[in-house]
N, C-alpha and C positions, 0 to 999 in steps of 0.2 A: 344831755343824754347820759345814761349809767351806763358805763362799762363792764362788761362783765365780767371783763380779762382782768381789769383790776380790782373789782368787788370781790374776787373768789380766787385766790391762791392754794389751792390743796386742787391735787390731782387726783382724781379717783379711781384713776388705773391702779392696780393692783401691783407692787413690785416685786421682780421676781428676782434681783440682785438682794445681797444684802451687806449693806454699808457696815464699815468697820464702826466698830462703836466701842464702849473701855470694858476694861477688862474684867471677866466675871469670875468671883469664886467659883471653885469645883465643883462641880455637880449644882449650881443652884441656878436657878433662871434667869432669861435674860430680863425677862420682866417682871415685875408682881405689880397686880392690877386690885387697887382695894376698892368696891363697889360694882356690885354685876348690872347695873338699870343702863341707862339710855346710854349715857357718855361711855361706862367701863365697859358693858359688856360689848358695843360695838370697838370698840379699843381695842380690849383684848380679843376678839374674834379678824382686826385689820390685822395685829400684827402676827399674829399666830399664822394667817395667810400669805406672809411675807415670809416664814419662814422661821423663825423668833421664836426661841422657847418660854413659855406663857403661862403665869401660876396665874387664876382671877380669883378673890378672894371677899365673901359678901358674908356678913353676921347672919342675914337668913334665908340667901339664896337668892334668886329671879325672879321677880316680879312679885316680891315677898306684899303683903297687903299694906305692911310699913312705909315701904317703898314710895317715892315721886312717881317712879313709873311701871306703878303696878296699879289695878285697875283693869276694868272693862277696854275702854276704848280710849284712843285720843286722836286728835286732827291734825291734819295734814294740809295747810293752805298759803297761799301766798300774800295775802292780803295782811298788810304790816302798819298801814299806816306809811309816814315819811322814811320809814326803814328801807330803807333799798336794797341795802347789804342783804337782809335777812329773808327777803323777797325773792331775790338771785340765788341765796343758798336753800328755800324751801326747794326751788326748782331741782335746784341739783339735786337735793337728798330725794325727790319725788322718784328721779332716774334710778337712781341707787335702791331704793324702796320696790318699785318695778323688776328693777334683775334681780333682786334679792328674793321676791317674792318667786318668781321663776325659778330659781336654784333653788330653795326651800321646798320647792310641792304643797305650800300650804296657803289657804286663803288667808292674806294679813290686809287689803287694802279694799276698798269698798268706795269706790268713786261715787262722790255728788256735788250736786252745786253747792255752794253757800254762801247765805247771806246777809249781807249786813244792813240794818234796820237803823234807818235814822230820821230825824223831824228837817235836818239845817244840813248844808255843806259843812261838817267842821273841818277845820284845818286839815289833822289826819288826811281826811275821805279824799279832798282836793289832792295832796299827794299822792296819792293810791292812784289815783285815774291816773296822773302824770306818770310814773312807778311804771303801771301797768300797758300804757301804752309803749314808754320805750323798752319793755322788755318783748314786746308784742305779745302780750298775757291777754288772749279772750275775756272779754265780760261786757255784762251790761249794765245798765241805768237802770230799772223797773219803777215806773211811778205808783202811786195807791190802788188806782184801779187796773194796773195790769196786772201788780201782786194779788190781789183779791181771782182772778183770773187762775192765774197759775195754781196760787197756794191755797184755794179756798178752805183748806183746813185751819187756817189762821185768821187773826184779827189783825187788822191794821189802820184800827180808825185814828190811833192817835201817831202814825206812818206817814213822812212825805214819799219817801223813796226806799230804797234798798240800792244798794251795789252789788251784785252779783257776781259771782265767781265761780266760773264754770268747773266741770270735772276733769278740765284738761289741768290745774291745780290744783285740786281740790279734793280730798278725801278722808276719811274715819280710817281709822290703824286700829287692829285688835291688838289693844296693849300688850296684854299679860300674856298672850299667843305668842308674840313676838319676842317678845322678853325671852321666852320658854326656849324656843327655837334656836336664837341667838347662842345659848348658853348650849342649846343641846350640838348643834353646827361648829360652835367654841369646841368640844370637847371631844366631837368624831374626825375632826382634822389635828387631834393631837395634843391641846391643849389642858391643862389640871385645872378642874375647879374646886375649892374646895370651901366649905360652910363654915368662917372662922373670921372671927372679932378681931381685927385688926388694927394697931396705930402706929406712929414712928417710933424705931427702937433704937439701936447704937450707932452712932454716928463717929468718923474720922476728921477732920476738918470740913470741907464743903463736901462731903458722899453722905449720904446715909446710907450704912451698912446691912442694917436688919430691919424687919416689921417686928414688932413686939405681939405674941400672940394670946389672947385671951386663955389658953390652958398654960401658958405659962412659957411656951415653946419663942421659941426667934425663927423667922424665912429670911435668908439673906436674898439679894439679888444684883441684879446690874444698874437696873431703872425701877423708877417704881412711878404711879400713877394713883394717885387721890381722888376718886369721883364718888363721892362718899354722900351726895344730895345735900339733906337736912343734918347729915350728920359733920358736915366738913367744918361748919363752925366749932362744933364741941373739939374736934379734931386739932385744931387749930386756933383756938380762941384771941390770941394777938392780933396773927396774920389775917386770916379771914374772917373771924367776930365781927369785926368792924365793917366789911366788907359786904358782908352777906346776913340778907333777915329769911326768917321763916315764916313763913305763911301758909294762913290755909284753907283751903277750898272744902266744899262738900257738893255732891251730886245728887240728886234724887231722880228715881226712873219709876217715870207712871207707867200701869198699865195700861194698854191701848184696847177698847171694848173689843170684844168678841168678833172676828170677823173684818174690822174694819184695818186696811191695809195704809190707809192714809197719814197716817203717822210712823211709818216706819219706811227705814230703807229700801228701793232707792225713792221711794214720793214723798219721802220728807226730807229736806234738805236740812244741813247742816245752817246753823244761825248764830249772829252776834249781835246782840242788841246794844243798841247807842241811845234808847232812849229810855229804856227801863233797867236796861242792865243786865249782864248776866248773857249766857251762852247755852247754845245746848243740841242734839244730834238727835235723828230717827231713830229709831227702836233699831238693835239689833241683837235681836233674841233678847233681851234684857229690860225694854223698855224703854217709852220716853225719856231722855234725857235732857237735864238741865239744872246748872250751877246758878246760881243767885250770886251776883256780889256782894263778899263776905269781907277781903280787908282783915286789916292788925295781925300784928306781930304774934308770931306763938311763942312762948315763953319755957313751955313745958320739955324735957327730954323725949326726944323723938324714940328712944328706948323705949320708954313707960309711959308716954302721952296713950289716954282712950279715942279710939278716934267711933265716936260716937257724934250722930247730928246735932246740933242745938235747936233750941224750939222755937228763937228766933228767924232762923233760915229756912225751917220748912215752914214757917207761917208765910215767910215774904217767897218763899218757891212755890206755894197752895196759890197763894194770890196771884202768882204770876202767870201759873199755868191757865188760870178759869180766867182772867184775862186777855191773853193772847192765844189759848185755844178752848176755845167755847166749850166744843163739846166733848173735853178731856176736862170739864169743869169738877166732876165727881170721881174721876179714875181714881184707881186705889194706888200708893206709891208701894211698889214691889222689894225696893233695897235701896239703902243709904250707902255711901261712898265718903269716906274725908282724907283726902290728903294733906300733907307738908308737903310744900313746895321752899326751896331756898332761891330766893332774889336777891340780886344786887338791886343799887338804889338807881342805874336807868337802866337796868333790863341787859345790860348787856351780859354775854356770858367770859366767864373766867377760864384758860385755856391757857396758860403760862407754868414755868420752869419755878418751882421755888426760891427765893430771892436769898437762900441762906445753902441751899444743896442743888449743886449739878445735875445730878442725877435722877431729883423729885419735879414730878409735873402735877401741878393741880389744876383739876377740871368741877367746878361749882358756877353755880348762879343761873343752874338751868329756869329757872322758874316756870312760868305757866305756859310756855309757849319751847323747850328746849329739843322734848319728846321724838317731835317731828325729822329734827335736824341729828340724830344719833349717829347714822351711817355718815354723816357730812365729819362729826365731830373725832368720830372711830379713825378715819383717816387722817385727818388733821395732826391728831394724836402722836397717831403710826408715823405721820411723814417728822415732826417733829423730835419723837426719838429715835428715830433714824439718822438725823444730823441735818434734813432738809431746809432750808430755810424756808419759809413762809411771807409770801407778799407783805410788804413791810404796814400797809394799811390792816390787812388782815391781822395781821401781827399786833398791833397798835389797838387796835379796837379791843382784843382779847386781852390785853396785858391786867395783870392785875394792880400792878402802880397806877392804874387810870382808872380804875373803878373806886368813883366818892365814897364816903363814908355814910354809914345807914345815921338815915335821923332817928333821935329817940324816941320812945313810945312805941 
């Protein structure tokens, strides 16, 4: 059985004490937060709620097109495979996600099923049923012909089954809505944001003193926070080079004919394919969507990289869609999408104390799946530079001494 008391150390209660912690120059913050996307901006919006004075500080802003977690949409689900951990913390952040969305006044969450498409039990799936039973996470089984039932907008002749995952897990997050919001809620409870290129600047033995700023200037602070995505390798090229690869996705959203509502939210569920590949969500205002897997490393400066499609992936996303929806075999594709994503080499994410300064915390290795878990991470964060300790498993999984080295290529 999974525990859940021990799978998930971070409390979500908001704190309304605020712990001694060292001593800060005059007048400068207690914190400086460098990256506004999933990890920082929920960070710095926990801790600025606790009371914390809070500079966040992004080269081009919230949900910048550059950005991991900028974009249309991203998902919200529990289904991990043998990952239990991150099963338990989908759940949690779905709660967070919910009162957040409630105190914001804005629609950010869009519940639906979703599901996974596969020919064989793999390994994975067989964990997942077990996962989902001891967390008592709703779902079903759906064989060929019940999916043809349900989802008759789809093909599934070369389908044994699906795993289902209901709406009580399961949801689309308007990205770039949220991102926006975050940052705007950051800064009407008190908090400074400001649009500024940031690295490590003067240091004292184990403090780091200042951020070095792209006009030339220094921010001192008390603590500071790394969640810099694609860019925390350049950041850090020793430390986390080795650590952390960049990858990258691209999305494509067909248009859905005239009139016909079967492709889009909520009658078209959210999907992950295990036997062709690739993933993809109902129209929401924007279109079908669906990523192809794409794979290898990106090479290029996430500064200056073009994030333009390749002709390779709209040929295998053209093929995929006139295969698995028939009569989306002609639709026009309305807008291309490509991100960098920064992975560690198992997926796990990085959420530790820099190994040379006190006072530095680095948050990298969201990859393709970190989005979700922001409000989970924002806290984590917060309770962490507060002095809190952290479930020593929890602890452990995040450390960055325990994330392998990226293979080459």
């Amino acid at each position: 059985m999974i525990n859940r008391r021990s799978l998930i150390g971070v409390s979500a209660t908001l704190a309304a004490a605020r712990p001694a912690m060292a001593a800060v120059a005059k007048g400068a913050p207690d914190v400086a937060v460098v990256g506004a996307g999933a990890f920082g901006g929920w960070a710095a919006l926990s801790l600025r709620e606790r009371g914390l004075d809070v500079v966040s500080l992004d080269a081009y802003g919230p949900a910048s097109p550059r950005a991991s977690s900028g974009g249309e949409t991203r998902s919200i689900r529990s289904g991990y495979g043998a990952e239990g951990f991150y099963s338990a913390w989908a759940m949690q952040a779905l709660a967070l996600w919910k009162r957040r969305e409630a105190e914001f006044q804005r629609p950010l969450l869009y519940p639906n099923d979703r599901i996974e498409l596969a020919d064989r039990w793999l390994p994975g799936l067989i964990a997942q049923r077990k996962i989902f039973e001891d967390l008592k996470l709703p779902f079903e089984v759906l064989p060929q012909a019940d999916l043809r039932k349900r989802y008759p907008q789809m093909a599934f002749d070369d389908v044994e089954f699906a795993f289902v995952e209901t709406s009580a897990s399961a949801a689309v997050i308007k990205a770039r809505d949220a991102m926006l919001v975050v940052s705007e809620v950051f800064q009407k409870k008190g908090g400074q944001f400001r649009i500024a290129r940031a690295q490590p600047g003067a240091a004292s033995g184990r403090r780091l003193e200042t951020l070095k700023l792209g006009d030339g200037g220094a921010l001192s602070a008390g603590q500071f926070i790394f969640a810099c995505g694609p860019w925390t390798p350049k950041l850090f090229p020793a430390l986390v080079g080795p650590k952390v690869g960049v990858y990258r996705s691209e999305y494509f959203y067909w248009g859905p004919p005239p009139g016909d509502a079967r492709f889009s939210w909520p009658n078209q569920p959210a999907w992950h394919d295990h036997v062709l590949g690739g993933y993809g969500f109902g129209s929401l205002e924007r279109g079908l969507k669906y990523s192809p897997e794409a794979g290898g490393r990106v090479t290029q400066d996430p500064d200056t990289a073009e994030r333009l499609a390749t002709d390779y992936l709209l040929k295998k996303g053209r093929d995929y869609i006139g295969h698995r929806f028939p009569d989306m075999r002609d639709a026009p594709i309305l807008e291309t999408r490509v991100c960098q994503v920064d992975n560690t080499a198992d997926t796990h994410f990085i959420l530790d104390r820099h190994p040379d300064y006190d006072n530095v915390w680095l948050a990298s290795g969201g990859g393709g799946h970190g989005f979700k878990h922001g409000p989970m991470v924002g806290e984590y964060l917060a309770d962490r530079i507060q002095g809190r300790s952290a479930d020593p498993q929890t602890e452990a999984l995040f450390r960055l001494s325990r994330r392998p080295d990226m293979k080459p290529g």
